[in-house]
C-alpha positions in Angstrom: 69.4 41.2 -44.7 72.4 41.3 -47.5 73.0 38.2 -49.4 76.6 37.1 -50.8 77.0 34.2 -52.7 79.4 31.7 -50.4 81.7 30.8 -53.5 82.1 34.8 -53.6 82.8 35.2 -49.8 85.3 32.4 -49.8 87.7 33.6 -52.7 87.2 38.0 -51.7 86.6 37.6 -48.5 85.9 41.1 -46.9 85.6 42.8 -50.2 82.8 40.8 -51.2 80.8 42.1 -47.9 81.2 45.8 -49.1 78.0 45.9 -50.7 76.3 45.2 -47.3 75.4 47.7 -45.1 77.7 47.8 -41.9 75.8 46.0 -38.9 73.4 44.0 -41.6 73.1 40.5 -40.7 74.6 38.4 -44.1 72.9 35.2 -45.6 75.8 33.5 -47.6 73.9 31.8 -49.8 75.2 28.0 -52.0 73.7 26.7 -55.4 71.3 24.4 -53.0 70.1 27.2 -50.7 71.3 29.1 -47.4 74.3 28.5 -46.1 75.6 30.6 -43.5 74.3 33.7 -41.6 77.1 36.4 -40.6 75.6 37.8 -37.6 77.2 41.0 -36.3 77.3 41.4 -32.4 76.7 45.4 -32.5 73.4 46.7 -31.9 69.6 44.9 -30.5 70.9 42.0 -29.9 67.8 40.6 -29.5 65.8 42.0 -32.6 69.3 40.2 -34.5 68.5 36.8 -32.7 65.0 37.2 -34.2 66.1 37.5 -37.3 68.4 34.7 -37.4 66.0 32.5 -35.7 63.4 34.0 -38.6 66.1 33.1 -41.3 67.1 29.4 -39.5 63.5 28.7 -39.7 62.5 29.4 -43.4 65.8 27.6 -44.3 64.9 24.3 -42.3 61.2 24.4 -43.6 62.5 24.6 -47.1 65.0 21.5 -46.3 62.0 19.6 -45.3 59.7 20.4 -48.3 62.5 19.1 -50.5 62.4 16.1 -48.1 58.9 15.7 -48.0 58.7 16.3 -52.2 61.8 13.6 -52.5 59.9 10.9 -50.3 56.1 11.8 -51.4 54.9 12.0 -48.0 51.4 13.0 -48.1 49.8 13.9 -44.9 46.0 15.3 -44.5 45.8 18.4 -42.6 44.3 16.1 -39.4 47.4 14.8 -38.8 49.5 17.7 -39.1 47.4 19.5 -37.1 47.3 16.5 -34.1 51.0 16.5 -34.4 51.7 20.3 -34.1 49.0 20.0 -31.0 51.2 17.3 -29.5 54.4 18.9 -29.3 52.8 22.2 -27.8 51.4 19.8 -25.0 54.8 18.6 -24.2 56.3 22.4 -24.3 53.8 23.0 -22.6 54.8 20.6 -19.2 57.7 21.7 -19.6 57.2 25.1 -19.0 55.4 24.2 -15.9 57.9 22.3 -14.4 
């Protein structure tokens, strides 16, 4: 996955996606993080929804670390784990519906 800075994107526009290879999915990335992703529709569709799901993912669970840091929430591994357990229930009746 390429990576141009958003500020860079914004004021070159195309130019400043030359470096990326053509059909690359692009991560315009802020001071504070991920941004955007610039998906292209040619190709696996499918393997570039992975990877944008991958990529949406790994940015959320860095939002919430700086969340969790920010409000010192300390939670023991019990709880995350009940937690994680009760959601998968409720996917789970769902998928049996």
């Amino acid at each position: 996955m390429g990576q141009v800075w958003l500020r860079e994107f914004r004021t070159r526009g195309s130019k400043a996606l030359e470096a990326v290879p053509n059909g690359e999915t692009v991560l315009l990335a802020a001071q504070k993080g991920p941004a955007y992703f610039l998906v292209p529709v040619l190709g696996d569709v499918i393997l570039e929804d992975r990877e944008l799901r991958r990529a949406m993912a790994n940015a959320n669970l860095c939002k919430n670390w700086r969340l969790a840091e920010a409000t010192e929430v300390k939670l023991r591994d019990e709880e995350i784990d009940r937690e994680i357990n009760q959601v998968r229930v409720v996917r789970q009746r769902r998928k049996t519906k």
